[in-house]
TORMARKE-25681 format. One line per 10 residues: number of its first residue (from 1); their letters; for each residue z, x, y of N, C-alpha, C. Coordinates in nm, 2 decimals, decimal comma, always signed. Layout:
NUM = A = Z/X/Y/Z/X/Y/Z/X/Y  ...
//
This chain:
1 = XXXXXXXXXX = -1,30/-0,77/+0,99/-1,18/-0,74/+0,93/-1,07/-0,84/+0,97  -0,99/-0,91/+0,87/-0,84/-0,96/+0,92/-0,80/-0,86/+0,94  -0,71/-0,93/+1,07/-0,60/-0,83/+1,12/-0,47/-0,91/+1,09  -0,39/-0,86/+1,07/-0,23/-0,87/+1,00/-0,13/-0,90/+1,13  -0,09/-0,98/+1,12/-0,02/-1,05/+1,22/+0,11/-0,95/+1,21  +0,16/-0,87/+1,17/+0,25/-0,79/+1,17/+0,19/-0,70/+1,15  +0,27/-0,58/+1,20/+0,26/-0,40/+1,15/+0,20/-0,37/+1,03  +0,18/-0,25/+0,99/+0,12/-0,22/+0,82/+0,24/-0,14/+0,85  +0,28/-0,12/+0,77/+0,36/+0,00/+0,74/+0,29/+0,13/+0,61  +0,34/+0,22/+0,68/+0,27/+0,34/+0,65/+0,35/+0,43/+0,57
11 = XXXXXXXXXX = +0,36/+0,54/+0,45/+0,45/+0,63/+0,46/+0,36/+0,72/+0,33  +0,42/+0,85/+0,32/+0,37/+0,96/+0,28/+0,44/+1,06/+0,21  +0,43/+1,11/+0,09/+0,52/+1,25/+0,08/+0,41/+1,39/+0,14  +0,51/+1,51/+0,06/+0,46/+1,63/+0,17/+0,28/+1,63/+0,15  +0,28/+1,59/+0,01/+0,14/+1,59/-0,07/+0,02/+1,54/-0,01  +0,10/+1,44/+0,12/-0,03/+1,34/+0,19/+0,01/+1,31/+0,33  +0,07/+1,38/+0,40/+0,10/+1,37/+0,46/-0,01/+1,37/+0,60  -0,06/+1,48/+0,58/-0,20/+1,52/+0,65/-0,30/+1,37/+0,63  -0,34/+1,33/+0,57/-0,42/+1,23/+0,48/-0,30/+1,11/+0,60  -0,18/+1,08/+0,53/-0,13/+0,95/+0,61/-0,15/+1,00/+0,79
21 = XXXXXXXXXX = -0,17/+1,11/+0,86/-0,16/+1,09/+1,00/-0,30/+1,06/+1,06  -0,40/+1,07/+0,98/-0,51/+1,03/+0,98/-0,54/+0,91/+0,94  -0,50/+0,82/+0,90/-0,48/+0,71/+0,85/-0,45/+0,65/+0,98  -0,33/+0,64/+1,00/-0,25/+0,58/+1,14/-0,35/+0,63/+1,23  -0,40/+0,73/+1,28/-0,46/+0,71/+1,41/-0,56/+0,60/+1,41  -0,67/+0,59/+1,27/-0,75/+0,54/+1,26/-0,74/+0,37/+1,28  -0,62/+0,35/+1,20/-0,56/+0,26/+1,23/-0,55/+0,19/+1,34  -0,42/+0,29/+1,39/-0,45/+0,24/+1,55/-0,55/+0,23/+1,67  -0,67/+0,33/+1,62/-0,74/+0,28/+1,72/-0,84/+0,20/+1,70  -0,81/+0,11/+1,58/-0,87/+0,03/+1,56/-0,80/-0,13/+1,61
31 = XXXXXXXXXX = -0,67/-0,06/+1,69/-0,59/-0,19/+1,74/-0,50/-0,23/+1,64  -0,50/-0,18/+1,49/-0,38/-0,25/+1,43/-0,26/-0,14/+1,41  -0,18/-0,24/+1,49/+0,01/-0,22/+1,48/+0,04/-0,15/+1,35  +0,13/-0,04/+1,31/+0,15/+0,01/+1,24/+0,28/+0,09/+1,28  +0,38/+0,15/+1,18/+0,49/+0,21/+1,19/+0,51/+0,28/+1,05  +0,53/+0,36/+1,08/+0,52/+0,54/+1,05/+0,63/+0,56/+0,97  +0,61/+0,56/+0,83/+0,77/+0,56/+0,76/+0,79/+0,72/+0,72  +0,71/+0,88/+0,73/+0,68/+0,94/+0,71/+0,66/+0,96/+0,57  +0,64/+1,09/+0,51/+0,71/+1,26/+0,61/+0,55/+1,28/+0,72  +0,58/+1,36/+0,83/+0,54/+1,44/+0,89/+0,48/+1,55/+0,96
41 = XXXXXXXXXX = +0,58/+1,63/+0,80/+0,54/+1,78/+0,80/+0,55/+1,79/+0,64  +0,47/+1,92/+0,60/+0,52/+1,96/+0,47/+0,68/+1,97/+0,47  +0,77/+1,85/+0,41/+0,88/+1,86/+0,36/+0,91/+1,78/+0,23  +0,93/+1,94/+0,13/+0,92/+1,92/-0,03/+1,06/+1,85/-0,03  +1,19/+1,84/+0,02/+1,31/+1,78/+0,00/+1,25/+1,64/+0,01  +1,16/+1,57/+0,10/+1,15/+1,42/+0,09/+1,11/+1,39/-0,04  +1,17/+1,26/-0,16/+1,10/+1,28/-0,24/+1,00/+1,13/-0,23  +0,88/+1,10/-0,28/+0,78/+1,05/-0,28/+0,88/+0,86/-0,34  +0,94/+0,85/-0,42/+1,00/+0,76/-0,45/+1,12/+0,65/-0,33  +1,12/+0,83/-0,25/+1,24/+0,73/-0,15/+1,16/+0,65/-0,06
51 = XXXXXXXXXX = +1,02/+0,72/+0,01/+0,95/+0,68/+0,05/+0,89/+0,52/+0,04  +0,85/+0,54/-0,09/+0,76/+0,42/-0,15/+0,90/+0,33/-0,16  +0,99/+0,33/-0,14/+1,13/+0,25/-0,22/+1,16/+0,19/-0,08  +1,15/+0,24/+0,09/+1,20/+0,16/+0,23/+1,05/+0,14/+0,24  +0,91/+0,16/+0,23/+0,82/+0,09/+0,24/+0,82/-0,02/+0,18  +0,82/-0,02/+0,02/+0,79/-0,15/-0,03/+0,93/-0,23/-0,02  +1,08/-0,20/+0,02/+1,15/-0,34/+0,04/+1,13/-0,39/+0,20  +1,06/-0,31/+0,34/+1,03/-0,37/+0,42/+0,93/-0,45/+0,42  +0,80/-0,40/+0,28/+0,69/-0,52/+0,29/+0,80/-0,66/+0,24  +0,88/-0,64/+0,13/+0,91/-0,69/+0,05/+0,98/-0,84/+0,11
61 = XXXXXXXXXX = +1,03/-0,75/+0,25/+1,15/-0,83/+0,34/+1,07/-0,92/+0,44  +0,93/-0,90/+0,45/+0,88/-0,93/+0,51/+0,87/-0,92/+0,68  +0,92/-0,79/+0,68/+0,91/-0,72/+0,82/+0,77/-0,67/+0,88  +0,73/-0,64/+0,73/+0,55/-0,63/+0,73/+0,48/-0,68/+0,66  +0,35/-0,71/+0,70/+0,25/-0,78/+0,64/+0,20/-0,72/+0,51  +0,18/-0,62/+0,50/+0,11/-0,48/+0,40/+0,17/-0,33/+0,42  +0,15/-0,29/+0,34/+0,19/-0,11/+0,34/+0,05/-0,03/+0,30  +0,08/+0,12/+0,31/+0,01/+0,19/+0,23/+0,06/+0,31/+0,23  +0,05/+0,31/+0,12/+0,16/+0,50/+0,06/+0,08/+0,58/+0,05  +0,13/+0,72/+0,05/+0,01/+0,82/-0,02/+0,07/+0,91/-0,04
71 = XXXXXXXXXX = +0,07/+0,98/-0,18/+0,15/+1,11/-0,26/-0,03/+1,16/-0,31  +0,03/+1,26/-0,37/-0,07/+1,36/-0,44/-0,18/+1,27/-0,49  -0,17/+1,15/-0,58/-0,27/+1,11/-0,65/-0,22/+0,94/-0,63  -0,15/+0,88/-0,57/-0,10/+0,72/-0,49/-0,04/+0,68/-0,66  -0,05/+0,74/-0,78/+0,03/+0,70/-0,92/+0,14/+0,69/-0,85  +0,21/+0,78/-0,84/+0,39/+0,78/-0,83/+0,44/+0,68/-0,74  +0,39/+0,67/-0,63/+0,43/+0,59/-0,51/+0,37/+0,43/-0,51  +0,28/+0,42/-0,63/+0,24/+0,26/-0,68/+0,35/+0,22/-0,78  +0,42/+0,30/-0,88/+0,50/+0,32/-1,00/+0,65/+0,24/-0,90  +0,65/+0,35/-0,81/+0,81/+0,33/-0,74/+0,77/+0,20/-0,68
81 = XXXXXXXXXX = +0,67/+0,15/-0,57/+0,69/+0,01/-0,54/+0,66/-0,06/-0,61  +0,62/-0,07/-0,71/+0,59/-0,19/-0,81/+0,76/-0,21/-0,87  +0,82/-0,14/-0,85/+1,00/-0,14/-0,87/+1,08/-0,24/-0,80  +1,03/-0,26/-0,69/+1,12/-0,36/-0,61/+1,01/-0,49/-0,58  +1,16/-0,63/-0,62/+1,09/-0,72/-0,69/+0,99/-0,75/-0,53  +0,88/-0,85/-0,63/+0,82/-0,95/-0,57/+0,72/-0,84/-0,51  +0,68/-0,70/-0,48/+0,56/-0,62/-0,47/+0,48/-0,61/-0,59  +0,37/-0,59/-0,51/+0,24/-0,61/-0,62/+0,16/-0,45/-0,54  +0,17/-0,36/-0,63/+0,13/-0,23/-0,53/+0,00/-0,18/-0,65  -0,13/-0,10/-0,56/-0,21/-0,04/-0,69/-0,28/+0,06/-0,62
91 = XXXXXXXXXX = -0,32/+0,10/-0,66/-0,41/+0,26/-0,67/-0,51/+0,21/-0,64  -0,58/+0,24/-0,52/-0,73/+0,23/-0,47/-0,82/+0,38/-0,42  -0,89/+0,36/-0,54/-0,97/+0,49/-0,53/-1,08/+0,49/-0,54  -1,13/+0,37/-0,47/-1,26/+0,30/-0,49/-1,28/+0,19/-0,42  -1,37/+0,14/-0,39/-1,42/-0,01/-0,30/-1,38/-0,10/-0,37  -1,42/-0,09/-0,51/-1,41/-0,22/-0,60/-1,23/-0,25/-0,56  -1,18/-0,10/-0,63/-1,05/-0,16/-0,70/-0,97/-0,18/-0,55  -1,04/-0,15/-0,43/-0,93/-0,18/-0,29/-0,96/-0,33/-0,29  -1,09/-0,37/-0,30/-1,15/-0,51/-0,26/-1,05/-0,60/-0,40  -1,06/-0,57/-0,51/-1,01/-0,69/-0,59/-0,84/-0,64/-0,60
101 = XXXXXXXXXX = -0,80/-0,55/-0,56/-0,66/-0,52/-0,55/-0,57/-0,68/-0,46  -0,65/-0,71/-0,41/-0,63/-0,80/-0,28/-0,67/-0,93/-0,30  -0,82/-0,97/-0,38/-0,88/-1,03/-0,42/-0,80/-1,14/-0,54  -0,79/-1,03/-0,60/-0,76/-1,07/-0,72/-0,60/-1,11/-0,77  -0,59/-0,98/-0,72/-0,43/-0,96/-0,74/-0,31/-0,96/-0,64  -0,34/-0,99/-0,53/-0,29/-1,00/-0,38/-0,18/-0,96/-0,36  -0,22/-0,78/-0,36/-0,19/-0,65/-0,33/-0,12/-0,69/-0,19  +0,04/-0,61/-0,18/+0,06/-0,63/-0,04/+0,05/-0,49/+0,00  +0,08/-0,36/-0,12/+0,07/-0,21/-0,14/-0,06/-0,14/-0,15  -0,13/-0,09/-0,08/-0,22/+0,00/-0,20/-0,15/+0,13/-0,16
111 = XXXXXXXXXX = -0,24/+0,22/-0,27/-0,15/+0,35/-0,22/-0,34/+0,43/-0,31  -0,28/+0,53/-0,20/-0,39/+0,68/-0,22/-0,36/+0,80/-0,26  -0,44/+0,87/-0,35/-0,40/+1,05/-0,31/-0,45/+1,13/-0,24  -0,34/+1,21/-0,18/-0,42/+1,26/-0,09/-0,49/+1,44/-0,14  -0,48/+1,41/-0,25/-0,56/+1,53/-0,36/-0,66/+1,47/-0,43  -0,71/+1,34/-0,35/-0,78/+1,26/-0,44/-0,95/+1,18/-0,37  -0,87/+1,14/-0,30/-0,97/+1,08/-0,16/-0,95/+1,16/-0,01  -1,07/+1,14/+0,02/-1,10/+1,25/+0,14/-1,08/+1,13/+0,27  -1,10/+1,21/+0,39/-1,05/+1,10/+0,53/-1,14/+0,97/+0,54  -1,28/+1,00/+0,50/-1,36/+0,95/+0,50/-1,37/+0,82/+0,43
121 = XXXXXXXXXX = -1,33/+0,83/+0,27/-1,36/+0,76/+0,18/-1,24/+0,65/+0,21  -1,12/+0,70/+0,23/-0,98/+0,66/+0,30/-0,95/+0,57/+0,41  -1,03/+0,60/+0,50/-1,11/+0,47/+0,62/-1,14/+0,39/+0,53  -1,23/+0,39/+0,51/-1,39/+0,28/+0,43/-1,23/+0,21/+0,34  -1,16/+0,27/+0,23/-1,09/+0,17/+0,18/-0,96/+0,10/+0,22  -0,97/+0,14/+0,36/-0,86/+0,06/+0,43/-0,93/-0,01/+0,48  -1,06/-0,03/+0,54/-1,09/-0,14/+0,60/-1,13/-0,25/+0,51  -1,20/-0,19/+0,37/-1,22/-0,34/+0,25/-1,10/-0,32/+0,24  -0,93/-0,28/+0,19/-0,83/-0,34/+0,15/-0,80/-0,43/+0,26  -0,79/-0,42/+0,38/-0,79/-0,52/+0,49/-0,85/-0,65/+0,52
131 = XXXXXXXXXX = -0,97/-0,61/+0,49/-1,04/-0,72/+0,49/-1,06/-0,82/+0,40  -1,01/-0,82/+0,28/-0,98/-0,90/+0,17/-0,90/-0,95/+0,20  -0,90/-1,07/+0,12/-0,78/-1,19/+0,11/-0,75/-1,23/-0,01  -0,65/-1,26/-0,05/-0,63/-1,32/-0,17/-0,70/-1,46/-0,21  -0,77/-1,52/-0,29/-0,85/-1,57/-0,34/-0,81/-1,66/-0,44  -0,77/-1,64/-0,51/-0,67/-1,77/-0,60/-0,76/-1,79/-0,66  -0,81/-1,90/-0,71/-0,87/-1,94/-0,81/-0,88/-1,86/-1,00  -0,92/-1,85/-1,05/-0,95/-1,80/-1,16/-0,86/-1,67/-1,20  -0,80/-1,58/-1,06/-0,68/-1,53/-1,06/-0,51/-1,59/-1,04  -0,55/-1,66/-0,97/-0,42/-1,80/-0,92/-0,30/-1,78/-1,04
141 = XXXXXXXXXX = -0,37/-1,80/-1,19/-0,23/-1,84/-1,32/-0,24/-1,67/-1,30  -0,29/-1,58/-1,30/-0,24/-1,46/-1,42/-0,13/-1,42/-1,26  -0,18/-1,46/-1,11/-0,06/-1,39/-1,00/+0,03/-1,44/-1,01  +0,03/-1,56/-1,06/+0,16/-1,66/-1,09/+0,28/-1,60/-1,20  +0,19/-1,52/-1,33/+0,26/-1,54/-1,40/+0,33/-1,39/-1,37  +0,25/-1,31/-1,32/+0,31/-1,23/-1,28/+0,49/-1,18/-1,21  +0,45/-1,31/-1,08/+0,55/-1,36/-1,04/+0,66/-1,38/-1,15  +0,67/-1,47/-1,23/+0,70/-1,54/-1,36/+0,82/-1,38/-1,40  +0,72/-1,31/-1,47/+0,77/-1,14/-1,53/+0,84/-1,09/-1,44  +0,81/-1,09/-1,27/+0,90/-0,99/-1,22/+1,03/-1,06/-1,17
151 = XXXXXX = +1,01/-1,24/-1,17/+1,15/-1,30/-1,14/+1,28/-1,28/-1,31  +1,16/-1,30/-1,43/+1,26/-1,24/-1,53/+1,35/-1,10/-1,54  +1,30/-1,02/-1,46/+1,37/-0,91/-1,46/+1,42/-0,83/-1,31  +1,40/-0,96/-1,27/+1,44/-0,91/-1,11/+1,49/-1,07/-1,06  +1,62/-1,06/-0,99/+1,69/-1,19/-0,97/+1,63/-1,25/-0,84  +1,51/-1,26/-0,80/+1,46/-1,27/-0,64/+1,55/-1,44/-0,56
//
């Protein structure tokens, strides 16, 4: 596995909360640095957007290397960071799409549900999203152009 020269940053609404504190431990005892953007506890007032919104401008800012969010089904909280410019955030609910999330598309987000993937399945795709690198080649123009789209509508 690459390990991330910075922290991962982590965070969760009430929906996944359980799912993100299991994550972090795993995390960490696997030795990689991480910081805990919550929630906690079941608290329905946090909403899942504010969350995904100081995760992805700290990836964004480059305070951290990668994130990973987790709401009910990782849609909402991929939706909100794909909002702030220059993140590339996606839904991994499977090996393939954690491995080319990164691969292909050089994901700095993935995000989970935690109504969706169990602890188990959730390890396994943290350690392919981790262990992937971005790859360039034959994806290289479409991440570029990507770039391209979100500097037109985002002044980076």
């Amino acid at each position: 596995m690459s390990t991330p020269s910075k922290t991962i940053a982590v965070g969760a609404d009430d929906a996944a909360f359980e799912l993100k504190g299991k994550i972090i431990a795993y995390l960490k005892s696997r030795g990689i640095p991480v910081e805990d953007y919550g929630v906690n506890q079941p608290d329905p007032s946090v909403l899942y957007p504010d969350v995904a919104l100081t995760v992805a401008q700290a990836v964004a800012a480059g305070k951290h290397d990668r994130g990973i969010l987790m709401c009910g089904t990782g849609i909402g909280m991929a939706i909100t960071a794909n909002k702030v410019p220059g993140i590339r955030a996606a839904v991994c609910h499977d090996p393939y799409s954690a491995e080319r999330s990164r691969k292909s598309n050089d994901c700095q987000i993935m995000t989970m549900g935690g109504r969706v993937v169990g602890e188990e399945l959730a390890k396994s795709l943290v350690d392919i999203w981790l262990a992937s690198d971005y790859q360039g080649g034959r994806s290289a123009p479409k991440v570029d152009r990507m770039k391209e789209i979100d500097s037109q509508f985002h002044k980076v």
